[in-house]
C-alpha positions in Angstrom: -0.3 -10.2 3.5 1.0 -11.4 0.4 4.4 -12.6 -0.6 7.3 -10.4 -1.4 9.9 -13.3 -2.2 10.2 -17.0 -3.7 12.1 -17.6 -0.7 9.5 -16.5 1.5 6.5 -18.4 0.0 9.3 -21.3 0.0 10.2 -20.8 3.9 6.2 -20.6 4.8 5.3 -24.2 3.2 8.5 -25.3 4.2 7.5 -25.2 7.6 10.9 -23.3 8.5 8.7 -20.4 9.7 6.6 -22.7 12.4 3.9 -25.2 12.0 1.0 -22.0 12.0 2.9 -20.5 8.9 1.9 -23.4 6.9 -1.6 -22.6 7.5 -1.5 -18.9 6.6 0.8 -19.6 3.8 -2.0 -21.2 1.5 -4.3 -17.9 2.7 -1.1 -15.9 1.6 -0.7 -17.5 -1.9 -4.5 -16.6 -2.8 -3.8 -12.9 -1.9 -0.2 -13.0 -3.8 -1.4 -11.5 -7.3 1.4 -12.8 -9.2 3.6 -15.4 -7.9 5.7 -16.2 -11.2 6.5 -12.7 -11.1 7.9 -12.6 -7.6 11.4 -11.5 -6.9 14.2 -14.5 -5.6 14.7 -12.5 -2.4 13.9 -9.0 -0.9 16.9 -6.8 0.1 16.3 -5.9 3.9 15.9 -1.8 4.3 17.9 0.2 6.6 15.5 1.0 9.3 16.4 4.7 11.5 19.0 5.6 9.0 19.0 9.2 9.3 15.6 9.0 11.6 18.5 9.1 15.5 17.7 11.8 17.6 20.0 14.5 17.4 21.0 16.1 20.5 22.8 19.6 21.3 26.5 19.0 22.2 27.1 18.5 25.9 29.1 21.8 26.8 31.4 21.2 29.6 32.7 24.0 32.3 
């Protein structure tokens, strides 16, 4: 998986994602085509916007 952010790849050697992060972090940087090119940071998307279940009304007697 390669990076999507600086602050990812920053967070992974950092250690501030758990001592085995460092370790795939150096695997991650060799698959990372790019890494001057990489954005700051990576907006989260909106996950199930749109994707609820819609239910027929409850009719009531």
């Amino acid at each position: 998986m390669p990076f999507k952010s600086k602050a990812q790849q920053r967070a992974a050697f950092g250690g501030y994602l758990g001592t085995k992060m460092k370790k795939k972090a150096e695997q991650w940087a060799k698959e990372t085509p790019n890494i001057k090119n990489l954005p700051e940071h990576v907006r989260k998307t909106a996950k199930g916007k749109g994707s609820r279940k819609k239910y027929a009304p409850i009719k009531y007697k």
